[in-house]
N, C-alpha and C positions, 0 to 999 in steps of 0.2 A: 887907470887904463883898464880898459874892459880886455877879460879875455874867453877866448875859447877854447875848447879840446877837439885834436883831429885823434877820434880813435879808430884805431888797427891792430895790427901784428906784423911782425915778419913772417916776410917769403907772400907778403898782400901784394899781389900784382896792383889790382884795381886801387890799393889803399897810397902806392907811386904816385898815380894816375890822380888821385885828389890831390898830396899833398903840394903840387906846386899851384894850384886853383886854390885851393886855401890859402896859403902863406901869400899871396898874392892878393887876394882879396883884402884878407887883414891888415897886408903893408898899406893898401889904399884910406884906410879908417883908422888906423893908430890903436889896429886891437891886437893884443899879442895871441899867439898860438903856444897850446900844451899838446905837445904828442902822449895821448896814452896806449899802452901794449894791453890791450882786454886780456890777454893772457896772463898778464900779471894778478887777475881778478876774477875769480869765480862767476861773482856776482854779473861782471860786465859782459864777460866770456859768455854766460847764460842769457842775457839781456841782445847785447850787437853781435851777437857771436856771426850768424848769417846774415848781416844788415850790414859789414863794413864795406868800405868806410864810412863814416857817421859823423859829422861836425855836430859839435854839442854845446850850449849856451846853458851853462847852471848858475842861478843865486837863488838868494835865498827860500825864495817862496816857489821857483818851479823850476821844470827843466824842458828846453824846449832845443829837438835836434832837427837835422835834416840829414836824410839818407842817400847812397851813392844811386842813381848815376846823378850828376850834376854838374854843370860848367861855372864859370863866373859868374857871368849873368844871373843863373840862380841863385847861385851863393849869394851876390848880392841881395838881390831881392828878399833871400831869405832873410838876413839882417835886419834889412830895412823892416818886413813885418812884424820881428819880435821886436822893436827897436831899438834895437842893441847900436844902430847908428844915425 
């Protein structure tokens, strides 16, 4: 099963506002979702820190995200271009 990560933080207005566009997308393609808190992460927190929320597709050779604003439709679409579906 493929998955992705929806990263945020708490007290994300906007980061609400993806997660039910996400988990929804996903339940359509049989791809699981990882919620991750950038706050947990220097690294991330420096990286999406002003970019959440952020859907993120990592294996092994790259990383390929899509950044908020975004509805289904995009979201789809964005799959579909990496091809993750």
């Amino acid at each position: 099963m493929k998955k992705i990560e929806l990263l945020g933080t708490l007290g994300c207005h906007l980061c609400e506002l993806a997660e039910p566009i996400v988990y929804s997308v996903a339940k359509m393609y049989g791809i699981k979702v990882e919620q991750v808190d950038i706050a947990d992460d220097p690294k991330l927190t420096e990286l999406y820190g002003i970019r959440i929320p952020v859907v993120r597709l990592k294996d092994d050779t790259q990383t390929q995200d899509l950044g908020w604003p975004f509805d289904e439709s995009q979201c789809e679409q964005w799959l579909r271009s990496i091809n993750a579906v």
